[in-house]
C-alpha positions as CSV (number, residue, x, y, z in Angstrom):
1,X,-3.6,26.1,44.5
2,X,-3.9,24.7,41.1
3,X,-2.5,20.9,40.8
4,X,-0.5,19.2,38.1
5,X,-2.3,17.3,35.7
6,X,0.4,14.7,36.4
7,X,-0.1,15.1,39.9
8,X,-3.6,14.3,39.6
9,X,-3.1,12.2,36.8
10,X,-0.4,9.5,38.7
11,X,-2.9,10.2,42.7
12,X,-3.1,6.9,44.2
13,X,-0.2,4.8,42.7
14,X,1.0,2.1,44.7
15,X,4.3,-0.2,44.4
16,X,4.0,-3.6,45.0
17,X,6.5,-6.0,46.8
18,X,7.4,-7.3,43.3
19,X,8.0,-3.5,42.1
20,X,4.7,-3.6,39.7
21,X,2.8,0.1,39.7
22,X,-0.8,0.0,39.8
23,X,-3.6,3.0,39.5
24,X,-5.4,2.8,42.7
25,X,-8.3,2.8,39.9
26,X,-7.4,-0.1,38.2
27,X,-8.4,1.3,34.6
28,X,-10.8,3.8,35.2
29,X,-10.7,6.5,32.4
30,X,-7.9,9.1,32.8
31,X,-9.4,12.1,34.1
32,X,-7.9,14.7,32.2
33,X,-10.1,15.8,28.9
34,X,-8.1,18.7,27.9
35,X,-4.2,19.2,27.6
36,X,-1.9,21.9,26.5
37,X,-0.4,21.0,22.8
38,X,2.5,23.4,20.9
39,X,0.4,22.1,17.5
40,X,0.1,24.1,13.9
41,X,-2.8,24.7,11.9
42,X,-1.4,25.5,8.7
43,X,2.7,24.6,7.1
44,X,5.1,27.2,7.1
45,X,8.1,28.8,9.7
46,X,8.5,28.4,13.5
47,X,6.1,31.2,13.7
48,X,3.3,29.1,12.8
49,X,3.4,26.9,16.4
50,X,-0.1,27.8,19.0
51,X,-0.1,26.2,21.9
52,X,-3.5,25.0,22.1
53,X,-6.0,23.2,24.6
54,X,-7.0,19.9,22.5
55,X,-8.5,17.1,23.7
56,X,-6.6,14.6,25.8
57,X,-6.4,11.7,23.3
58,X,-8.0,8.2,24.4
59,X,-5.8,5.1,24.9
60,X,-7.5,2.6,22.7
61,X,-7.1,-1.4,22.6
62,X,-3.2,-2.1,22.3
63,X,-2.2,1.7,23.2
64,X,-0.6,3.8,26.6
65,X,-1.8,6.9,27.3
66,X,1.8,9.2,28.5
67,X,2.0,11.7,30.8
68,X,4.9,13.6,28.9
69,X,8.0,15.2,31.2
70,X,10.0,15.5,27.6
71,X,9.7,15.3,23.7
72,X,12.7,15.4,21.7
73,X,12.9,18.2,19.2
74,X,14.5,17.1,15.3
75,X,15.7,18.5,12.3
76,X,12.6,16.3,10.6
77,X,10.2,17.9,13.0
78,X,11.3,20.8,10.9
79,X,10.6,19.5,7.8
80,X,7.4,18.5,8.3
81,X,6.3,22.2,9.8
82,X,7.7,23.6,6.7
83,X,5.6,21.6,4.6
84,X,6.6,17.8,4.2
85,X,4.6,15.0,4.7
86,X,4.9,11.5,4.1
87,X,1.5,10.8,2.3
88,X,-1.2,13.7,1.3
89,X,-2.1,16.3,4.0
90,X,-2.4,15.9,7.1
91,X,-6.0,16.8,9.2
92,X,-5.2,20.2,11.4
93,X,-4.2,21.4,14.1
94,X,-1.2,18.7,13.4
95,X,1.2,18.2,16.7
96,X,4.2,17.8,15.6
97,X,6.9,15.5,17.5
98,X,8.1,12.0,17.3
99,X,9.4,10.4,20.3
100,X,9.3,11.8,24.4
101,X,9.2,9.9,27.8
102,X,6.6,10.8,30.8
103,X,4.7,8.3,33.1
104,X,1.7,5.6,31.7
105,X,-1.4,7.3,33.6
106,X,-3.9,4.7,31.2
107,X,-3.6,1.5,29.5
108,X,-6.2,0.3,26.6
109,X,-7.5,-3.1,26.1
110,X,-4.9,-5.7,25.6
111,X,-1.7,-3.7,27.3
112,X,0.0,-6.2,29.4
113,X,3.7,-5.2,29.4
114,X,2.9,-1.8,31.2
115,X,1.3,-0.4,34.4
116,X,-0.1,3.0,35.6
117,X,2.7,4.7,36.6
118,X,5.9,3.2,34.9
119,X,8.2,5.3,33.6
120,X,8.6,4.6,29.9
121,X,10.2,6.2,26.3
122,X,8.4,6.1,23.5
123,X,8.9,6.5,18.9
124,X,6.2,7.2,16.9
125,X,7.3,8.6,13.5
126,X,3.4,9.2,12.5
127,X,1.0,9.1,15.3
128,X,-2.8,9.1,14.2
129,X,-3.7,10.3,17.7
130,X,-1.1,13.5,17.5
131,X,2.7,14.0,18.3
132,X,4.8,14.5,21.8
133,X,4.9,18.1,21.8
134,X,1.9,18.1,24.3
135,X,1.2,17.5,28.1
136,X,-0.2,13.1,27.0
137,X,0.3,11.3,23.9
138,X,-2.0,7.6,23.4
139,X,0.7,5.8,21.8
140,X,0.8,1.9,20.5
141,X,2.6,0.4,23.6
142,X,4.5,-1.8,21.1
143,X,6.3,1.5,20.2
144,X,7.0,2.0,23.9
145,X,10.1,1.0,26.3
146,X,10.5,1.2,30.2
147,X,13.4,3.9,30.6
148,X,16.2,2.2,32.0
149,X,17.9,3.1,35.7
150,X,20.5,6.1,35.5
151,X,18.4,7.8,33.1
152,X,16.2,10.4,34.2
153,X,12.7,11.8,32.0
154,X,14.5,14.4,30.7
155,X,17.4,12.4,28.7
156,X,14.9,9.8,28.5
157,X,12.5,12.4,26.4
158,X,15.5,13.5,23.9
159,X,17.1,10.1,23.6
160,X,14.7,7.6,22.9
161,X,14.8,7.6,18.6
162,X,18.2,9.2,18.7
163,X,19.3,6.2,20.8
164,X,17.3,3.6,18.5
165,X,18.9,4.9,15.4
166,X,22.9,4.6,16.9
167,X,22.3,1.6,18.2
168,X,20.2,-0.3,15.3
169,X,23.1,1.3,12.8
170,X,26.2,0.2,15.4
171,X,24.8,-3.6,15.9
172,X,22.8,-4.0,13.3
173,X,23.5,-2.6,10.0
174,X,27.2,-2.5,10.4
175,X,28.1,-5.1,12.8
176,X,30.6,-3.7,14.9
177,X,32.9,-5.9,16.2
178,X,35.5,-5.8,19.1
179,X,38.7,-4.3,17.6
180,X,37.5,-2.9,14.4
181,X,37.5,0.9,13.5
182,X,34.4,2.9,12.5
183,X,34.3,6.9,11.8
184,X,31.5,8.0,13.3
185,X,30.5,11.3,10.4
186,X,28.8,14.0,12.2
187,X,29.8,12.7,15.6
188,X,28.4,15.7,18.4
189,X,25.1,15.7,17.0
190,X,22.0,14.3,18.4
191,X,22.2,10.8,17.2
192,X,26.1,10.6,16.7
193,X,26.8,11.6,20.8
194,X,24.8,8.3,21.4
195,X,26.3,6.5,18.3
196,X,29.9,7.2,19.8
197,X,29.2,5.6,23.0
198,X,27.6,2.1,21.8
199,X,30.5,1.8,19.3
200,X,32.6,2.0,22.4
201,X,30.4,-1.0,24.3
202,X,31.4,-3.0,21.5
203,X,34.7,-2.1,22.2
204,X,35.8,-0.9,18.7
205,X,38.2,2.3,17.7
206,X,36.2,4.9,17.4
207,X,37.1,8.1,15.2
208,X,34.7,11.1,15.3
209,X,34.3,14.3,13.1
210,X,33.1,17.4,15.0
211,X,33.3,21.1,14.6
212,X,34.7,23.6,17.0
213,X,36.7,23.4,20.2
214,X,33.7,22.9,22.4
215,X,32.3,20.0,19.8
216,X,35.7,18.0,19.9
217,X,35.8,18.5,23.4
218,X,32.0,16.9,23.8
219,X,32.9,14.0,21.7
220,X,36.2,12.7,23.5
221,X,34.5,13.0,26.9
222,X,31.7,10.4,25.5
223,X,34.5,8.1,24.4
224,X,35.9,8.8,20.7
225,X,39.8,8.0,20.6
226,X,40.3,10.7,17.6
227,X,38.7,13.6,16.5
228,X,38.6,15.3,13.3
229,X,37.5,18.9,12.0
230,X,35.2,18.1,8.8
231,X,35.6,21.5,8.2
232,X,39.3,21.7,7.9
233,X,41.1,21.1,4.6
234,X,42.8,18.5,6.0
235,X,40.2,16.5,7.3
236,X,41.1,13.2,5.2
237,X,45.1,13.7,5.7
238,X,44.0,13.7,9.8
239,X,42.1,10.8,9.2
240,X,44.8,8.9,7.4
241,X,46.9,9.8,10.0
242,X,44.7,8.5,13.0
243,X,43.8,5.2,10.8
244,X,46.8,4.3,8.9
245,X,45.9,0.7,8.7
246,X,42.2,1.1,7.4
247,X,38.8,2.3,8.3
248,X,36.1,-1.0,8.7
249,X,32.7,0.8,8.9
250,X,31.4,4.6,8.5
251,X,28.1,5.7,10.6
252,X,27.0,8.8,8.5
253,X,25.0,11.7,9.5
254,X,26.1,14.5,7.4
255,X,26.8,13.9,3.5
256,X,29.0,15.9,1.1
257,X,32.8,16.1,-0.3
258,X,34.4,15.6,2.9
259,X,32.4,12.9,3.8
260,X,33.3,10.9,0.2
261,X,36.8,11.7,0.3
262,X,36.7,9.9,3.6
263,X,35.2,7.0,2.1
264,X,38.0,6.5,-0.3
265,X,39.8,5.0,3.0
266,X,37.3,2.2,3.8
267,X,38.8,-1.3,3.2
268,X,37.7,-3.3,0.4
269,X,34.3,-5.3,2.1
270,X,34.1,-2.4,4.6
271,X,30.6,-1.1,5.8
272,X,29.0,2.3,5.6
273,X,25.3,3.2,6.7
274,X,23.3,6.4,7.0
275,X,19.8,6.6,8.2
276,X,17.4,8.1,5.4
277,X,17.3,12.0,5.6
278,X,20.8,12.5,5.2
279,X,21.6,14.5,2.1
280,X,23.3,14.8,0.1
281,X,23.3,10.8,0.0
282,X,27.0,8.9,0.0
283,X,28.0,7.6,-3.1
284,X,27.6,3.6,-3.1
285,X,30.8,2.2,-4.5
286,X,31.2,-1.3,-5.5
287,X,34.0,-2.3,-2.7
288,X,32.2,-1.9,0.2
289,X,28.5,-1.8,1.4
290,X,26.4,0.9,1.7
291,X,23.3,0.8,4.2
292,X,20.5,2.9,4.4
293,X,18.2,2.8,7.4
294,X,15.1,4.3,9.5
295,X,15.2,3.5,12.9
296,X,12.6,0.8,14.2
297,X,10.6,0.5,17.2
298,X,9.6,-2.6,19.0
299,X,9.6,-4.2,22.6
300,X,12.3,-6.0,21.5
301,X,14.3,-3.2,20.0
302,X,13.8,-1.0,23.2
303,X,14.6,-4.0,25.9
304,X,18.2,-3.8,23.6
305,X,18.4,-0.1,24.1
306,X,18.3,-0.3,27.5
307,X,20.5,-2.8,28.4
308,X,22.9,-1.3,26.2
309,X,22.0,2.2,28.0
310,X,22.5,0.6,31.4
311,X,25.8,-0.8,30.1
312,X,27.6,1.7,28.8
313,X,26.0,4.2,31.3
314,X,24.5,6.3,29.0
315,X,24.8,9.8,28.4
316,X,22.2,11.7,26.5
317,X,24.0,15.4,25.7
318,X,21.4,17.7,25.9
319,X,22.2,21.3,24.0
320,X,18.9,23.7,25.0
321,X,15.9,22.6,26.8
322,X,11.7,24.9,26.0
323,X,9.5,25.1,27.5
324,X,6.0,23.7,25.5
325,X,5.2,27.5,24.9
326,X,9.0,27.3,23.0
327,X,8.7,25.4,20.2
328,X,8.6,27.9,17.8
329,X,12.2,28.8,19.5
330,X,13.5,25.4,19.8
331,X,13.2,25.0,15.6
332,X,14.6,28.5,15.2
333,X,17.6,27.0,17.0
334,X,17.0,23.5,15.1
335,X,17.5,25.3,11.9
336,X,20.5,27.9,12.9
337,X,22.5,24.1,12.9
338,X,25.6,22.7,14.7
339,X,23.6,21.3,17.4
340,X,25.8,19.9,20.0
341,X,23.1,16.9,21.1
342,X,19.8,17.4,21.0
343,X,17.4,19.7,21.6
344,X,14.5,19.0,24.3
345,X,11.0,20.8,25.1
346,X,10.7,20.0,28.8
347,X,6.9,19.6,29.6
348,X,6.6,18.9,32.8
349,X,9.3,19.3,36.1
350,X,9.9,17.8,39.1
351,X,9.6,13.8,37.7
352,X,12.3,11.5,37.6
């Protein structure tokens, strides 16, 4: 019977009285030399994904090597298989794939904060050693966070940048405070479903725009008090109507007309912010503030996200898991739009 590399990979974990998970090997090399990757050897459309056997990559001083469960899918994962990249060309095959969650099997030199066998979430925007859409990823454990209880590998895998951008943007760049109320601009997407629920932790009056029945539906089980239809004509005059008083802050993941006419009702030393990639751009104006963003990773930024995870008793929507032989399918779907949450390429089954 043939066994599962994270089977064999995790054999002979312990847990300690004090709940600390050790490799029975201390930190032997991981065993594994090859792995299944969904990588592509040239730009272009979905088409272009293989699934290749590449090396395993090596956990070096300061990094984690990951058993991946889950990798989050992205409209930027898109981009960059159709041809964009932040700085020259990148050396092929390229895996693609930013953030994911699976089980440490190795640590490098240095790594302290994790053991073999912790459950963790991790962000890379630009790994040197190769993306998450493959069975391990050697990752700097400074961009890595132990997954919170109540969240399982599978959320954990499609929530962990999505989750850093809403929260960073809800405590950080706009300050929520109890009270106030924030329009939350492309709410049932991938980062807005998580966006929606910390702006309700910080017990503000959350407004959402969403598309379509099932999309409204989505965003006032996670918590919104309002919902509007972008798409409808009278987006603004519904928005007037379920903030007569005034609109403090504006979390934007969609640009356009709608979007600025709903700016015209933000108060005078309101707050709007939108992370980088949304197009086209919000206006600035000069009576409020206007905040663009990326979404950081740190230990410290991940101990935030999950408290605020455990808190709030997070829920990651998740619209279509693929398999690792579906990526090529999961971008089709990336790119038909209107994702309701996110999209997730399940690697491995059966962990928690």
């Amino acid at each position: 019977m043939k066994t599962d590399p994270m089977q064999a990979a995790t054999k002979g974990i312990s847990q300690s009285k004090g709940g600390r998970r050790e490799s029975a090997v201390g930190k032997k090399r991981h065993a594994c030399t090859v792995m299944k990757a969904a990588a592509i050897e040239q730009f272009g459309p979905p088409s272009v994904f293989k699934v290749m056997n590449l090396p395993v990559p090596k956990a070096g001083p300061g990094e984690v090597l990951i058993a991946l469960h889950a990798a989050g899918v992205g409209v930027w994962d898109a981009e960059v298989r159709a041809g964009w990249w932040p700085a020259g060309r990148p050396a092929f095959p390229l895996i693609l794939g930013t953030d994911g969650a699976g089980i440490v099997v190795e640590r490098g030199a240095g790594v302290r904060r994790f053991h073999v066998g912790d459950r963790v979430w991790a962000y890379e925007f630009v790994n040197p050693k190769g993306g998450f859409y493959a069975e391990y990823v050697a990752v700097n454990s400074a961009h890595v966070g132990r997954v919170p209880e109540g969240l399982d590998l599978l959320q954990a895998g499609a929530g962990a940048v999505t989750g850093l951008t809403a929260l960073q943007a809800v405590e950080d760049h706009l300050g929520l405070r109890r009270g106030e109320t924030i329009l939350v601009f492309g709410a049932s997407g991938a980062v807005g479903t998580l966006a929606v629920q910390f702006a309700k932790l910080r017990e503000a009056r959350v407004l959402a725009t969403a598309s379509g029945r099932d999309a409204a539906k989505l965003v006032l089980r996670l918590g919104a008090d309002g919902v509007i239809d972008a798409r409808s004509s009278g987006a603004v005059e519904q928005l007037r109507a379920l903030a007569p008083g005034v609109v403090d802050a504006v979390l934007a993941f969609a640009g356009g007309e709608t979007l600025e006419r709903c700016l015209d009702l933000v108060r005078a030393g309101g707050r709007v912010a939108y992370p980088n990639g949304v197009e086209p751009k919000p206006r600035r104006r000069r009576t409020f503030q206007t905040i663009t963003y990326d979404a950081q990773a740190s230990p410290q930024y991940f101990a935030r996200l999950a408290r605020a995870a455990a808190k709030c008793r997070l829920q990651v929507p998740i619209a279509a898991t693929y398999p690792l032989t579906g990526a090529a399918k999961a971008h089709e779907r990336i790119e038909r739009g209107h994702v309701p949450g996110r999209i997730v390429l399940q690697i491995r089954r059966g962990a928690s």
